[in-house]
C-alpha positions in Angstrom: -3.1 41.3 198.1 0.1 42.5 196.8 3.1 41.9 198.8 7.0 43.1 197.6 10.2 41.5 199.4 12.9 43.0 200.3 16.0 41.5 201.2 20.0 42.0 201.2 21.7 39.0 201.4 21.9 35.4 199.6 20.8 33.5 202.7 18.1 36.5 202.5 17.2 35.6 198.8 16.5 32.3 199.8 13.8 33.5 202.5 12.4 35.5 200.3 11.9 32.7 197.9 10.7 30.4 200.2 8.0 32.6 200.9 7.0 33.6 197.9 6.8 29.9 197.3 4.9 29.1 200.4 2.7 32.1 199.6 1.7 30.9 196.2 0.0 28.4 197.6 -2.5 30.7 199.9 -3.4 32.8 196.1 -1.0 35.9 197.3 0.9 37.5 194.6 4.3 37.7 195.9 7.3 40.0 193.8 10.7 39.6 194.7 13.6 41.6 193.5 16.2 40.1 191.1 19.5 39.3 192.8 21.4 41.4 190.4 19.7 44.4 192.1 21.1 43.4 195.2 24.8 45.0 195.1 26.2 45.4 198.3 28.5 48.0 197.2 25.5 49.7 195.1 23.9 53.2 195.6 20.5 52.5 196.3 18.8 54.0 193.6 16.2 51.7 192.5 15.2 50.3 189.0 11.6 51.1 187.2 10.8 48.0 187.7 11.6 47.1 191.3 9.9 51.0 192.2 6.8 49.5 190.1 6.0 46.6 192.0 6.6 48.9 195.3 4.1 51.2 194.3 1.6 48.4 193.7 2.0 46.4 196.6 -0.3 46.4 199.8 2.4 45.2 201.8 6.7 45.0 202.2 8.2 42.5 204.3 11.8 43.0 204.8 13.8 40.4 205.5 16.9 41.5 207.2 19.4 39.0 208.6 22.2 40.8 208.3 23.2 44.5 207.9 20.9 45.1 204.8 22.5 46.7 201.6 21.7 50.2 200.6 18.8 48.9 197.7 17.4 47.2 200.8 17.4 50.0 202.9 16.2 52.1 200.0 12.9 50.1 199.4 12.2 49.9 203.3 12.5 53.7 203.3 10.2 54.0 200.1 7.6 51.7 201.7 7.5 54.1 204.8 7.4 56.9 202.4 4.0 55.3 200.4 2.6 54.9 203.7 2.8 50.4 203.1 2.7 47.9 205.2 6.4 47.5 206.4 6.9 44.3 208.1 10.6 43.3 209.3 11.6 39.5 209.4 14.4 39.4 211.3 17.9 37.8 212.2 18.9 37.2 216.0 22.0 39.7 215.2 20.1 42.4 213.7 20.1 45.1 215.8 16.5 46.3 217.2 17.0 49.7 215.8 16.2 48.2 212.3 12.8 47.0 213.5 11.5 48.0 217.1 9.4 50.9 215.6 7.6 48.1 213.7 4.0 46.3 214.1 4.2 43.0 213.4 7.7 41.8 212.9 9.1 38.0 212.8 12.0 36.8 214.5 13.9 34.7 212.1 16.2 31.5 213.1 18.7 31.5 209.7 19.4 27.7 210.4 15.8 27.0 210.3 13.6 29.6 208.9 10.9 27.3 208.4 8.5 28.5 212.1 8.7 32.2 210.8 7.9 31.6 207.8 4.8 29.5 208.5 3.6 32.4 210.7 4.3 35.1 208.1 2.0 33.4 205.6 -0.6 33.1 208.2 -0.1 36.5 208.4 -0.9 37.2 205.2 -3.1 34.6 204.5 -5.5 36.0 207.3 -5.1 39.8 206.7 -5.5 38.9 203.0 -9.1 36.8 204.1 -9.8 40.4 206.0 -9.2 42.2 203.0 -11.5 40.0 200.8 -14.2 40.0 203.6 -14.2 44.2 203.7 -14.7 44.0 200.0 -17.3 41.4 200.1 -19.2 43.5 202.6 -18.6 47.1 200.8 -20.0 45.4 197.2 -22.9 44.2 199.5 -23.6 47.5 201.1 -23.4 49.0 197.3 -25.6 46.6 195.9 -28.5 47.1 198.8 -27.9 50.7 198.5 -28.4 50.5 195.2 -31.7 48.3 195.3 -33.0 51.1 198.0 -32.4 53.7 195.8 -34.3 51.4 192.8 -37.2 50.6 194.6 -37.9 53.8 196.0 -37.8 55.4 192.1 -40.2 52.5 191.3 -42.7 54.0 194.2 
């Protein structure tokens, strides 16, 4: 499973790496934006590279601790738009507008992100055993499909 990070901020950065850290760990691969794409003063328009990794990723989790900058806001739109995964991790002063309308979504304690963060990668961890449980199951149903269909030529 492919998961992107999006995030606005510095103390947001270091979320996101935490994660991707922590996520290592559980065999997730984890892509998070370089910090130079993170202007706060910057249009929004994304780079080939960071639109890349969107398009290939299962799942988006936006961290948002603070009013998110406009290449934030762009990604989170452009995971709604390619129909991902879109789960907000949020600040106690974000405003629920920026996440209500969202299934999960993780409360996020800035002095001590380490709870949330725990629960996000059990998250992941367990939609990611779902994931390789449904392919386990549709590769078995192919392969006795496939053996029905051989023996009854052999008849």
């Amino acid at each position: 499973m492919k998961t992107f990070i999006s995030y606005s901020t510095a103390l947001d950065q270091i979320i996101a790496l935490r994660l991707q850290t922590m996520a290592a760990v559980y065999g997730m691969t984890i892509y998070v934006p370089p910090a130079t794409t993170r202007q706060a003063g910057g249009t929004g328009l994304l780079i080939p590279e960071v639109q890349e990794h969107l398009r290939q990723s299962d799942v988006v989790l936006a961290v948002i601790t603070h009013r998110p900058t406009p290449s934030a806001v762009s990604e989170m739109n452009s995971a709604v738009t390619l129909r991902k995964l879109l789960i907000p991790i949020v600040g106690p002063g974000v405003p629920p507008e920026y996440y209500s309308n969202f299934e999960p979504y993780f409360l996020v304690d800035p002095h001590d992100p380490s709870q949330a963060e725990q629960q996000i990668v059990q998250f992941l961890a367990g939609k990611q055993q779902a994931e390789a449980a449904r392919t386990a199951v549709l590769a078995l149903t192919t392969l006795a499909i496939a053996l029905l269909l051989l023996g009854s030529k052999s008849k």
